[in-house]
N, CA, C and O atoms as CSV, one atom per row, in Angstrom:
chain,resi,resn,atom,element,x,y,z
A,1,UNK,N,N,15.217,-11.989,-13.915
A,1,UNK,CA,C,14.512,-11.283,-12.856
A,1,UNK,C,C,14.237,-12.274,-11.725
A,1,UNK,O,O,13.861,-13.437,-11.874
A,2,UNK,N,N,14.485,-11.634,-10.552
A,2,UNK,CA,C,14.660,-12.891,-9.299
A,2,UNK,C,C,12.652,-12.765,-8.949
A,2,UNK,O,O,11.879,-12.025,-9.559
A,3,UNK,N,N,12.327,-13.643,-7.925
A,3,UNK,CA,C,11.164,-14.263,-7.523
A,3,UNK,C,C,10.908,-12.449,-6.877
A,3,UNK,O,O,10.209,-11.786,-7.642
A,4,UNK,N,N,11.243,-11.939,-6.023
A,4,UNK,CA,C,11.209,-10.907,-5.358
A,4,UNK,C,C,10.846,-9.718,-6.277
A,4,UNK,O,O,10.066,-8.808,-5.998
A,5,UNK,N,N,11.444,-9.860,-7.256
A,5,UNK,CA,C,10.947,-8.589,-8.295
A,5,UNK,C,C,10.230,-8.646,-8.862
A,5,UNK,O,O,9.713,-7.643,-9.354
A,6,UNK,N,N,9.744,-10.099,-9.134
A,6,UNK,CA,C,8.397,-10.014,-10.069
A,6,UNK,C,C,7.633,-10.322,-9.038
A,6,UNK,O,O,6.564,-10.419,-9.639
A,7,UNK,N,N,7.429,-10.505,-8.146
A,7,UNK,CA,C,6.249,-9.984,-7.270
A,7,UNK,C,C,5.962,-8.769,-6.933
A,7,UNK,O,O,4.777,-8.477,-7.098
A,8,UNK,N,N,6.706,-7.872,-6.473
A,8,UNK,CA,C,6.554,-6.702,-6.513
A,8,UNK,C,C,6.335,-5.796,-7.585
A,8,UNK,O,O,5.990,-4.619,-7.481
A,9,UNK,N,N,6.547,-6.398,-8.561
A,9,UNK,CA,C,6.294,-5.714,-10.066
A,9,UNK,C,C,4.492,-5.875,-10.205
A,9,UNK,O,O,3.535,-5.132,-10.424
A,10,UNK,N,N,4.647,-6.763,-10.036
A,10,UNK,CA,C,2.793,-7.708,-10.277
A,10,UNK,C,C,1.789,-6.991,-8.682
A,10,UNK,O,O,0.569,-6.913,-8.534
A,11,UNK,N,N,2.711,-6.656,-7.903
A,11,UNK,CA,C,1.609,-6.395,-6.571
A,11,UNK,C,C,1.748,-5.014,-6.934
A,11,UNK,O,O,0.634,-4.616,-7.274
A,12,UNK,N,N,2.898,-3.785,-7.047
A,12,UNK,CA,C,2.647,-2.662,-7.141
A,12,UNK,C,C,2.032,-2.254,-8.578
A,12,UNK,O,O,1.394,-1.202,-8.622
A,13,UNK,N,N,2.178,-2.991,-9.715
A,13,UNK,CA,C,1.342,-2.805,-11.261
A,13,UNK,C,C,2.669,-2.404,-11.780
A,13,UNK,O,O,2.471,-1.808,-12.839
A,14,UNK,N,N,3.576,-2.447,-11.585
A,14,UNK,CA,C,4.647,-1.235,-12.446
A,14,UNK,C,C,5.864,-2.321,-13.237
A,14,UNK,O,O,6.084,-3.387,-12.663
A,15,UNK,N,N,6.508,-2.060,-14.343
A,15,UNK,CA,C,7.599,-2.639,-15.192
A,15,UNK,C,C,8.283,-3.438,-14.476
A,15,UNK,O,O,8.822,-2.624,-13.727
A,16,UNK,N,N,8.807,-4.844,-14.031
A,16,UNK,CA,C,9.655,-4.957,-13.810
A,16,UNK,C,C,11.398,-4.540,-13.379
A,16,UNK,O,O,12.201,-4.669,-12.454
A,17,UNK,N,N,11.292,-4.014,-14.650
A,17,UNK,CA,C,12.769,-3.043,-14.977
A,17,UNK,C,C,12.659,-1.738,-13.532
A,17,UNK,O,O,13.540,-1.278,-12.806
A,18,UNK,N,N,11.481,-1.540,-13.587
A,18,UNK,CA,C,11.554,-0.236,-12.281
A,18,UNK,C,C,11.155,-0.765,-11.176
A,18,UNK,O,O,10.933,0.066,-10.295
A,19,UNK,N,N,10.927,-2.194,-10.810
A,19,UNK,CA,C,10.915,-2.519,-9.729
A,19,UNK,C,C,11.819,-2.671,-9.376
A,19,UNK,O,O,12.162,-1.998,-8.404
A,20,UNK,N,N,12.714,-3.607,-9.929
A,20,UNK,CA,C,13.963,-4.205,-9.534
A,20,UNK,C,C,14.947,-3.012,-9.341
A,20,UNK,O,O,15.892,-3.327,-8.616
A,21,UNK,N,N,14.979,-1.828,-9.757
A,21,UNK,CA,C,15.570,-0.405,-9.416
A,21,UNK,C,C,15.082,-0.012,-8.429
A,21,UNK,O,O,15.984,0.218,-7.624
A,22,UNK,N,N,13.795,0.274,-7.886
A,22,UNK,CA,C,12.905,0.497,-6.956
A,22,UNK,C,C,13.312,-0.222,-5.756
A,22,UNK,O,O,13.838,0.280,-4.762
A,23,UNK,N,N,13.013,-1.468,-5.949
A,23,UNK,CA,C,13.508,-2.443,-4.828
A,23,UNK,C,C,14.720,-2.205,-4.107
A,23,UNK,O,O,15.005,-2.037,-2.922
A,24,UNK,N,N,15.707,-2.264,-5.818
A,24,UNK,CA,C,17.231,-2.402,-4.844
A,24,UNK,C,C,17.842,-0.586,-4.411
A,24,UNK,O,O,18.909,-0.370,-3.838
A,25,UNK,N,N,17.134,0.198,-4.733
A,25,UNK,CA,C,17.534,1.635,-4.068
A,25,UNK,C,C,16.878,1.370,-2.479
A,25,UNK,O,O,17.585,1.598,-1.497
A,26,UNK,N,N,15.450,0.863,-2.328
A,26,UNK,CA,C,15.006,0.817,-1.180
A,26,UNK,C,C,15.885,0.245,-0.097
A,26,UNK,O,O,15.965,0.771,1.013
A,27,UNK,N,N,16.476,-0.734,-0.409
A,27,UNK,CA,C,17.007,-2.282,0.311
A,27,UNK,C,C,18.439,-1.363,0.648
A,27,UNK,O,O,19.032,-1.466,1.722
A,28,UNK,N,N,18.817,-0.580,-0.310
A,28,UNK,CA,C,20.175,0.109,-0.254
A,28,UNK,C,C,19.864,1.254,0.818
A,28,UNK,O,O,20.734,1.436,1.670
A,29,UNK,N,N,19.034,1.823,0.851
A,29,UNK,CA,C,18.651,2.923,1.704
A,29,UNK,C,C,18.671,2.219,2.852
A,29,UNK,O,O,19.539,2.591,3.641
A,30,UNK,N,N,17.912,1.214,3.240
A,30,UNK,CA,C,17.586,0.339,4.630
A,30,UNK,C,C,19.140,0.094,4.794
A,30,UNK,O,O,19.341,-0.485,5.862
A,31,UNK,N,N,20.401,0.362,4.036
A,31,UNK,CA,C,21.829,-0.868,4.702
A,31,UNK,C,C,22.091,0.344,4.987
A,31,UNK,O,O,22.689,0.403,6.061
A,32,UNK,N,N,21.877,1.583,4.404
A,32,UNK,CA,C,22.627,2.772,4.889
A,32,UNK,C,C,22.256,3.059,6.356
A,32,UNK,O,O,23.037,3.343,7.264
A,33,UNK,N,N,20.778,2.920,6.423
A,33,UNK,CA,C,20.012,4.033,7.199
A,33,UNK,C,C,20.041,3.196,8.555
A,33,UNK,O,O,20.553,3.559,9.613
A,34,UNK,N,N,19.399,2.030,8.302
A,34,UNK,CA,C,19.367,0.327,9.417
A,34,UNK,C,C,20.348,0.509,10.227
A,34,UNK,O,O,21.338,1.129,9.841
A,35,UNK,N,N,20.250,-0.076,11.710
A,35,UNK,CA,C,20.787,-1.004,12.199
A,35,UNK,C,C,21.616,-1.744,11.962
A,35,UNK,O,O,21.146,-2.816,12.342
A,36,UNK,N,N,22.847,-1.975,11.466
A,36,UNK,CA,C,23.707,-2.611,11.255
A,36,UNK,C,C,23.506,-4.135,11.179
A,36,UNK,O,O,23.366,-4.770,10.134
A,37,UNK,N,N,23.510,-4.497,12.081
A,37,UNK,CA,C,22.946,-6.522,12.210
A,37,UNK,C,C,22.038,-6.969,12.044
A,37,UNK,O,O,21.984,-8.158,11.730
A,38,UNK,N,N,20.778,-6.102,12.203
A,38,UNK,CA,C,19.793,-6.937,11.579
A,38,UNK,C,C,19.553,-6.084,10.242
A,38,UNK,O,O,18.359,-5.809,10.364
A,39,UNK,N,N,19.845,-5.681,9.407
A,39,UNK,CA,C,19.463,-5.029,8.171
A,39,UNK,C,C,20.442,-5.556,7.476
A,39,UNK,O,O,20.215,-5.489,6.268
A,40,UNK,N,N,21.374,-6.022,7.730
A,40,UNK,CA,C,22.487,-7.452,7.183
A,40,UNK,C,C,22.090,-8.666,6.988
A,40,UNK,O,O,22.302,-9.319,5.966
A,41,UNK,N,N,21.271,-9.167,8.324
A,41,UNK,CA,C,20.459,-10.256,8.643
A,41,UNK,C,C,19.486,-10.153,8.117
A,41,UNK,O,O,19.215,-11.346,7.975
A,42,UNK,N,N,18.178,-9.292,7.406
A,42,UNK,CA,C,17.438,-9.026,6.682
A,42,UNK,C,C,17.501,-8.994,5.354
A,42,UNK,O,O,16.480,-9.275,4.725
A,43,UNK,N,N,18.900,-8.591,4.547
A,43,UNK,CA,C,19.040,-8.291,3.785
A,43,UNK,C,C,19.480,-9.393,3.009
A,43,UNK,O,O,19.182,-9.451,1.816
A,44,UNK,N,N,20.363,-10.540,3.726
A,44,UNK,CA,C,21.316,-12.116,3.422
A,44,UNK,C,C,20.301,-13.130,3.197
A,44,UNK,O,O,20.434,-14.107,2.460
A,45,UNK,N,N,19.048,-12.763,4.039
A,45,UNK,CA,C,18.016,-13.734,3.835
A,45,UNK,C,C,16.992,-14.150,2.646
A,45,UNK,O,O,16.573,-15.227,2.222
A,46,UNK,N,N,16.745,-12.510,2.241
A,46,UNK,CA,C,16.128,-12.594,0.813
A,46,UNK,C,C,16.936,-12.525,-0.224
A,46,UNK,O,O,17.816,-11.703,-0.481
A,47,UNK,N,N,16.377,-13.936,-1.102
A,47,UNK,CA,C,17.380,-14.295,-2.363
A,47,UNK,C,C,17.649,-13.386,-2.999
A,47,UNK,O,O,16.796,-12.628,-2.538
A,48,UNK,N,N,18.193,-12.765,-3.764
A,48,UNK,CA,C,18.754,-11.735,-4.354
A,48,UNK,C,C,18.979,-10.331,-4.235
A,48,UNK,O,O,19.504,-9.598,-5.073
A,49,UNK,N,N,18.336,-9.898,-2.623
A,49,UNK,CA,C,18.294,-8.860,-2.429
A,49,UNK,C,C,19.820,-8.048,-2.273
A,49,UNK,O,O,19.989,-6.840,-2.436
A,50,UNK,N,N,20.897,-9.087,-1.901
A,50,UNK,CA,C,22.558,-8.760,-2.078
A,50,UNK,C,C,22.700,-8.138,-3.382
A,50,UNK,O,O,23.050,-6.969,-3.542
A,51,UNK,N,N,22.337,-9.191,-4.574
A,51,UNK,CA,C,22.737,-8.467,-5.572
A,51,UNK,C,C,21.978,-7.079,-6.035
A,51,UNK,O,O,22.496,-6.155,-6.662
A,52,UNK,N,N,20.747,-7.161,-5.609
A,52,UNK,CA,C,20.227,-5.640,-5.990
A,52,UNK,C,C,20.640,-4.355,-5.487
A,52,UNK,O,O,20.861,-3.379,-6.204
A,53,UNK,N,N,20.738,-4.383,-4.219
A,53,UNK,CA,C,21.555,-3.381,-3.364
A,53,UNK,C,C,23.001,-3.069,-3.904
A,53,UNK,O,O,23.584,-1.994,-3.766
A,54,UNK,N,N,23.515,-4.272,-4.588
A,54,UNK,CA,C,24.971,-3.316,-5.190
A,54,UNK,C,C,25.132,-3.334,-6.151
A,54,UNK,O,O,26.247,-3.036,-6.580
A,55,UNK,N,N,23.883,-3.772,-7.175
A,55,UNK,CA,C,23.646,-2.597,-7.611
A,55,UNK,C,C,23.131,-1.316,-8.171
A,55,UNK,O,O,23.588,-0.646,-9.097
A,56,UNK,N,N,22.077,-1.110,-7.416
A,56,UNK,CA,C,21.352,-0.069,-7.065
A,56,UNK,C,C,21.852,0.683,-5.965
A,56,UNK,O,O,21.663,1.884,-6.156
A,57,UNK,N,N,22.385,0.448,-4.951
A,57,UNK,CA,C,22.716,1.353,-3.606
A,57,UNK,C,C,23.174,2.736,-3.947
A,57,UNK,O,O,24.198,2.740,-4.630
A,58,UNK,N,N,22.758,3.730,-3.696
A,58,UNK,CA,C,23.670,5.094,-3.988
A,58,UNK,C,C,22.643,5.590,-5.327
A,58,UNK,O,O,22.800,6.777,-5.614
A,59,UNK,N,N,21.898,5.048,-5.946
A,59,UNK,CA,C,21.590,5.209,-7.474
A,59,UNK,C,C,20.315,6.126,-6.879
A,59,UNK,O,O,19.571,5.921,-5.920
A,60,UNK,N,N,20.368,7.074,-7.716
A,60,UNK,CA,C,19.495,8.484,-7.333
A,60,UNK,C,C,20.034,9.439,-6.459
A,60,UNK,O,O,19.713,10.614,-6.633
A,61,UNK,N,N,20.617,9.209,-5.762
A,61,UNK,CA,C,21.475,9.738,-4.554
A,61,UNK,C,C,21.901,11.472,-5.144
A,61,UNK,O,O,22.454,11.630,-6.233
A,62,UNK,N,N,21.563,12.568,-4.295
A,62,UNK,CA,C,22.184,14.059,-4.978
A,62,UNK,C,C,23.418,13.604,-5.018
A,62,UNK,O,O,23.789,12.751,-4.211
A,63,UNK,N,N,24.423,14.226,-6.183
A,63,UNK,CA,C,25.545,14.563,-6.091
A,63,UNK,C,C,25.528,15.614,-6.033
A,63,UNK,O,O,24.458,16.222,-6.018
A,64,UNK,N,N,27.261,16.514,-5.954
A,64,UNK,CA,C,27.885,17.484,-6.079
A,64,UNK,C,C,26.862,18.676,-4.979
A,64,UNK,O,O,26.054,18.476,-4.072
A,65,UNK,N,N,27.317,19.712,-5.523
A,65,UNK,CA,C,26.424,21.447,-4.513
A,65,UNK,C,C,25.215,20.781,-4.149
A,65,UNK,O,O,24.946,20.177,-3.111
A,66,UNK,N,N,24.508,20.998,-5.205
A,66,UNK,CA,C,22.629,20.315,-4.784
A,66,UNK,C,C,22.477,19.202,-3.913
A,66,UNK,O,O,21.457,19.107,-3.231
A,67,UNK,N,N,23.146,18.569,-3.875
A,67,UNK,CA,C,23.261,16.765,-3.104
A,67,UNK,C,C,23.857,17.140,-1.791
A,67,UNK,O,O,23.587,16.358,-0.879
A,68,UNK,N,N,24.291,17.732,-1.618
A,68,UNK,CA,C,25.234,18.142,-0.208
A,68,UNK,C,C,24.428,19.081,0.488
A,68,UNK,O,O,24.129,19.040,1.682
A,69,UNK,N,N,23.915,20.407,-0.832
A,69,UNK,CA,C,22.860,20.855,0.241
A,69,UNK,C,C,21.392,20.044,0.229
A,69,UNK,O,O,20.602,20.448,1.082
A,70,UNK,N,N,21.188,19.562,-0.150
A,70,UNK,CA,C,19.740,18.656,0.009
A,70,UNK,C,C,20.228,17.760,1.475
A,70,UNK,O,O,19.436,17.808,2.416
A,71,UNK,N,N,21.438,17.008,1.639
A,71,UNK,CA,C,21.417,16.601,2.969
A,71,UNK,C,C,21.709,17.251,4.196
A,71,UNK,O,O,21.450,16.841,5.327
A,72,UNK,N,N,22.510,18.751,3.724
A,72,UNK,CA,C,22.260,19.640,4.921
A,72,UNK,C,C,21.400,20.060,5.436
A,72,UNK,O,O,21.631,20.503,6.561
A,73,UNK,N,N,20.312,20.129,5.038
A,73,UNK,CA,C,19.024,20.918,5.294
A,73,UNK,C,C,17.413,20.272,5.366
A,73,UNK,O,O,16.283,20.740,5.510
A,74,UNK,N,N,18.238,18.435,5.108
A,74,UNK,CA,C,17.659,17.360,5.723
A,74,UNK,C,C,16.860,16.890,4.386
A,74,UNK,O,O,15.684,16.731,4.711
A,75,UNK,N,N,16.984,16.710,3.503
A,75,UNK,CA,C,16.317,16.184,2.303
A,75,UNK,C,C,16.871,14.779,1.996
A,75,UNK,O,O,16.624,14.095,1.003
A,76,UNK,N,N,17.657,14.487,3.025
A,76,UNK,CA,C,18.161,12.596,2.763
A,76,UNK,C,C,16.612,11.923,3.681
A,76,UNK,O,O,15.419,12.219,3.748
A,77,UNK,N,N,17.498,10.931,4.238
A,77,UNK,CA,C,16.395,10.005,5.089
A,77,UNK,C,C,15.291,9.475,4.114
A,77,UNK,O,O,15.550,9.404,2.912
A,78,UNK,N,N,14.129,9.120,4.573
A,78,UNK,CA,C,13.045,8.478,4.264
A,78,UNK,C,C,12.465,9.440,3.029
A,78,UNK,O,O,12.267,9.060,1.875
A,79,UNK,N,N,12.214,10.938,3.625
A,79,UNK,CA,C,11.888,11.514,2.586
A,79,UNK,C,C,12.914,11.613,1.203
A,79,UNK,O,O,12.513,11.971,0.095
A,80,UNK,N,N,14.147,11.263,1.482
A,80,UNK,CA,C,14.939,11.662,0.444
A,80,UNK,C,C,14.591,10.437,-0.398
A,80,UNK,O,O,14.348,10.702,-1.575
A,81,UNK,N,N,14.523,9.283,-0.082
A,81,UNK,CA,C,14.434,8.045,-0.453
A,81,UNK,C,C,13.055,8.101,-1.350
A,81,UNK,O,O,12.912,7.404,-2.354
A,82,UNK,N,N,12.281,8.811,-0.973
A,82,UNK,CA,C,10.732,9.118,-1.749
A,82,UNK,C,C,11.244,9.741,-2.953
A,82,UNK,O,O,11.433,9.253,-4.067
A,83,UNK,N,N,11.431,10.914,-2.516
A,83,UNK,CA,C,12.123,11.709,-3.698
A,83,UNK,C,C,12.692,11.442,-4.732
A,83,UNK,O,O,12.488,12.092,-5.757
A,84,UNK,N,N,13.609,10.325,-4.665
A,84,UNK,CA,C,14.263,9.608,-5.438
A,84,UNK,C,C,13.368,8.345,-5.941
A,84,UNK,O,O,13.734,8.064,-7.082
A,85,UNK,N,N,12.445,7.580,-5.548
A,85,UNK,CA,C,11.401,6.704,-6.079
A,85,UNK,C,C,10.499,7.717,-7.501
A,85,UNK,O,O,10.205,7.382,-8.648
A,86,UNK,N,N,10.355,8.615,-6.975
A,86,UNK,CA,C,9.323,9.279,-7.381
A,86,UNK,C,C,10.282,9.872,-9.010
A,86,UNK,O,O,9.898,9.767,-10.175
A,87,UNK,N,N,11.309,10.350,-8.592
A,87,UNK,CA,C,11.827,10.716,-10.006
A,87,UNK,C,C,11.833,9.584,-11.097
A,87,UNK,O,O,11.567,9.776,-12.283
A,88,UNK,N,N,12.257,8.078,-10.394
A,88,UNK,CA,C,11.845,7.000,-11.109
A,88,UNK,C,C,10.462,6.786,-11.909
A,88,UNK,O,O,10.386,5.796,-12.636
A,89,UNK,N,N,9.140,7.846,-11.790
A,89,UNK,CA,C,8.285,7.734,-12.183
A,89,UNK,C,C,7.326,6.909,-11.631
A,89,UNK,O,O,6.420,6.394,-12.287
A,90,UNK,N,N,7.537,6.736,-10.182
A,90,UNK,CA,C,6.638,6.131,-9.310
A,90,UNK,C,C,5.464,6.892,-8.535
A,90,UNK,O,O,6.048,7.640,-7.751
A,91,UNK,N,N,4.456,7.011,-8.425
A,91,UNK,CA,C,3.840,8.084,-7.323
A,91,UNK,C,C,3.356,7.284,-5.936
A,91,UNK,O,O,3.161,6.083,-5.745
A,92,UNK,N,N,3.260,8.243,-5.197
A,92,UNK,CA,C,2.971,7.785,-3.816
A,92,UNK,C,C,2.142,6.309,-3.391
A,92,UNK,O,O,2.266,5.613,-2.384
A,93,UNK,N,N,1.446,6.182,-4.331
A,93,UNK,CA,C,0.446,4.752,-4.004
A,93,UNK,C,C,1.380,3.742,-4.420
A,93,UNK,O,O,1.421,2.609,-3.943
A,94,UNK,N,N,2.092,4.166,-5.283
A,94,UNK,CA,C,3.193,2.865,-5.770
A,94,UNK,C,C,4.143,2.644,-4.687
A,94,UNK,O,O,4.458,1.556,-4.204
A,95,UNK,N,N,4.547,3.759,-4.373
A,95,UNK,CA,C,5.655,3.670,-3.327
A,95,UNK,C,C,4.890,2.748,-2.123
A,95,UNK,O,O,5.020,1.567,-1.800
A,96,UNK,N,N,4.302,3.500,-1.773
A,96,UNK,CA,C,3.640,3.081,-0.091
A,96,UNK,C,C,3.003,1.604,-0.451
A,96,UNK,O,O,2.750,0.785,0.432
A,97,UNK,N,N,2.793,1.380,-1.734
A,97,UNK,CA,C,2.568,-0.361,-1.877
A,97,UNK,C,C,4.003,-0.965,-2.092
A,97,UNK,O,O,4.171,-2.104,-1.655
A,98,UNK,N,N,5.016,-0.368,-2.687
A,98,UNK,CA,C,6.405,-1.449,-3.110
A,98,UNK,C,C,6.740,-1.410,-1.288
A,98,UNK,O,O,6.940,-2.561,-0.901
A,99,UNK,N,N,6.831,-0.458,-0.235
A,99,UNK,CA,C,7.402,-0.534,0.740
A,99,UNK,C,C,6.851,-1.488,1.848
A,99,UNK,O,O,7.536,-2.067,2.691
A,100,UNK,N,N,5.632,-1.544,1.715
A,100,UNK,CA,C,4.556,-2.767,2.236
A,100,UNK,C,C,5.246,-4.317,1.750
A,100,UNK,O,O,5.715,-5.294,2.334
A,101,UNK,N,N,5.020,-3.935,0.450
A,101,UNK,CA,C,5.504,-5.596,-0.231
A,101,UNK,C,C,6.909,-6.145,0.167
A,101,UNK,O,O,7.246,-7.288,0.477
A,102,UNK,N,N,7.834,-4.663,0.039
A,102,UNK,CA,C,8.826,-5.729,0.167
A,102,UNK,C,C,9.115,-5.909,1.829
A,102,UNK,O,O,9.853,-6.866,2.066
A,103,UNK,N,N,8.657,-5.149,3.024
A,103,UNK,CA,C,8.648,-5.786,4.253
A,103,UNK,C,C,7.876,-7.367,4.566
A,103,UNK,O,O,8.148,-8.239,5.391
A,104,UNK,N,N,6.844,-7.278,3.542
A,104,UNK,CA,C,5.986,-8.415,3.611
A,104,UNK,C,C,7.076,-9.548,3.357
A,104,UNK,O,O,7.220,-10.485,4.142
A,105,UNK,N,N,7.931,-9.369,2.047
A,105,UNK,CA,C,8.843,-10.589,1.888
A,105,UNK,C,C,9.650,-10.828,2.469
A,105,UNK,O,O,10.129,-11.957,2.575
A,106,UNK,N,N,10.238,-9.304,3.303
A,106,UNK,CA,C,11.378,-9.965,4.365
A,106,UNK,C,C,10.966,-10.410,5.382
A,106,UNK,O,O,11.503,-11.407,5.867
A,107,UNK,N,N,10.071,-9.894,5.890
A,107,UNK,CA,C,9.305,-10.987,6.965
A,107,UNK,C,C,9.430,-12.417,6.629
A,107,UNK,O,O,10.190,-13.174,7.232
A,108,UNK,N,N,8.660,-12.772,5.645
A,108,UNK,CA,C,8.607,-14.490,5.480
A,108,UNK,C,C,10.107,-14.742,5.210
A,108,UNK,O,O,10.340,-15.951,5.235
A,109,UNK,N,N,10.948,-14.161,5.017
A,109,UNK,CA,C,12.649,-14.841,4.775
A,109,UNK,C,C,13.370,-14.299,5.746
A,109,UNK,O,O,14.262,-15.090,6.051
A,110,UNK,N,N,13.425,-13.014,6.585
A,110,UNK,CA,C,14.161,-13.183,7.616
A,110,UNK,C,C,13.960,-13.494,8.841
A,110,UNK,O,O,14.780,-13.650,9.746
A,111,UNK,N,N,12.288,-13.621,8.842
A,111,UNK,CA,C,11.318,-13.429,10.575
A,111,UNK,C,C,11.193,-12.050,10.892
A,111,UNK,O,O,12.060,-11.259,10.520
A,112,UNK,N,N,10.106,-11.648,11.606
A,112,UNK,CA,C,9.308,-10.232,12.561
A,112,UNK,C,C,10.676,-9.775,12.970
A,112,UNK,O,O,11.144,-8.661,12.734
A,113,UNK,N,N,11.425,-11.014,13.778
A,113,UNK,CA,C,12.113,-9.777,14.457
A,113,UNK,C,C,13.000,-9.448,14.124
A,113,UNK,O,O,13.334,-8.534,14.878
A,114,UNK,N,N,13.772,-9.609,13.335
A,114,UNK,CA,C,15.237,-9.175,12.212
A,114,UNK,C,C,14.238,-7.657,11.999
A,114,UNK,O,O,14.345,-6.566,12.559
A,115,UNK,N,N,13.452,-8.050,11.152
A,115,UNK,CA,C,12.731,-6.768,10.480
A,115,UNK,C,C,11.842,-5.810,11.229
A,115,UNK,O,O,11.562,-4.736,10.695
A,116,UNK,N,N,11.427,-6.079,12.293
A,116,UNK,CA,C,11.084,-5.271,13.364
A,116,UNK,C,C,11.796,-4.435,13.794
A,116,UNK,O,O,11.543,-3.230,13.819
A,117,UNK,N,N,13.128,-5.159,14.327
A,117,UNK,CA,C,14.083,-4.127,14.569
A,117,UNK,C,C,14.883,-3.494,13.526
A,117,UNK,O,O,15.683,-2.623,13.868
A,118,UNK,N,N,14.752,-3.867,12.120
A,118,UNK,CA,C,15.144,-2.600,10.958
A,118,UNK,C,C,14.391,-1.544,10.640
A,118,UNK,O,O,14.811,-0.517,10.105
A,119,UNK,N,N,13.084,-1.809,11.012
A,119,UNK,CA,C,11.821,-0.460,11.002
A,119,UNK,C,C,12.120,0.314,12.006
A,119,UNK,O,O,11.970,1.536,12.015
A,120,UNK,N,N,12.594,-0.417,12.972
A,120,UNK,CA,C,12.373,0.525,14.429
A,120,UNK,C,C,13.764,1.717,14.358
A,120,UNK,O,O,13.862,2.834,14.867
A,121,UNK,N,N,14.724,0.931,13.509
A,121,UNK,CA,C,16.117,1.485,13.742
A,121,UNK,C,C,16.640,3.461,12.300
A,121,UNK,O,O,17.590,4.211,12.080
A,122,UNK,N,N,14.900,3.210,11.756
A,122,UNK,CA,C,14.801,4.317,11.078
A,122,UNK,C,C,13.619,4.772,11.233
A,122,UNK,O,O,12.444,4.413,11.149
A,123,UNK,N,N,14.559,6.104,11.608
A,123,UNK,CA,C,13.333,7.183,11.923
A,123,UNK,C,C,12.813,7.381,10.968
A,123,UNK,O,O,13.479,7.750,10.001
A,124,UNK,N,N,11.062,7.168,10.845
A,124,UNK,CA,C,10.055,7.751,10.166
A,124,UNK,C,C,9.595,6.159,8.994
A,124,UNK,O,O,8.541,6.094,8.361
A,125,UNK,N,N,10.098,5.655,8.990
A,125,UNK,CA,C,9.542,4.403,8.334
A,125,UNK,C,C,8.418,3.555,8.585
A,125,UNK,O,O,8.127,2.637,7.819
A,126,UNK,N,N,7.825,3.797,9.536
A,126,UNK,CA,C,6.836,2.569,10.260
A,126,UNK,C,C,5.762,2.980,9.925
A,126,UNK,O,O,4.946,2.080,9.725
A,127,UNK,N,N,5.296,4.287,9.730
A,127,UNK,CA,C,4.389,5.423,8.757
A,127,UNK,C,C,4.541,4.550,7.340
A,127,UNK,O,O,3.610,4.557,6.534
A,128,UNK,N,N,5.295,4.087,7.180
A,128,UNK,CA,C,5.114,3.830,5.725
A,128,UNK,C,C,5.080,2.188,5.308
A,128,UNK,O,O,5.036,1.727,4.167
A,129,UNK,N,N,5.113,1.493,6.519
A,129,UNK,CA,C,5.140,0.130,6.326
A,129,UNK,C,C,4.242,-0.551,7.252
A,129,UNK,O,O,4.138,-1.777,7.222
């Protein structure tokens, strides 16, 4: 378990094992959803956050009929990203603390403004961080 997950395991209270899932769906959502260059640049900076994103990225994600209509009718984005925390067995205070924590760490490893401009570059996130 890298430095990044067991902090966030220990700051939000929750298993390890579902942080490090937690984490790397989040980090995967931010490469989808982000800004291209700095959510690259955000993402290269914190130690292991490469390897969590692949592989976690996509993990929860609707498939098939249900998954296609859940993003037609707008159930992806930020809220979809909840949705999918939450089936993990997370509830809202967990979430809205893992999403705090882990901006907190990319801050100190990529700098404000890498990560400034990855908040700014998704709609509805800044509510939550």
């Amino acid at each position: 378990m890298n430095e990044l997950v067991t902090r966030i395991a220990d700051k939000v209270g929750i298993e390890p094992e579902t942080a490090e899932k937690a984490v790397g769906m989040m980090l995967g959502f931010l490469q989808r959803e982000a800004a291209d260059g700095p959510v690259a640049k955000m993402i290269e900076a914190i130690p292991g956050a490469m390897d969590l994103v692949a592989k976690y990225n996509g993990e929860g994600e609707g498939k098939g009929l249900l998954g296609g209509l859940m993003s037609a009718i707008g159930g992806g984005g930020i809220m979809g990203l909840g949705q999918q925390l939450m089936a993990q067995g997370l509830g809202m205070g967990e979430i809205t603390t893992l999403a705090k924590e882990t901006i907190v760490v990319a801050r100190e490893y990529a700098g404000d403004e890498a990560v400034d401009e990855v908040v700014a570059s998704v709609p509805g996130l800044s509510q939550f961080v």
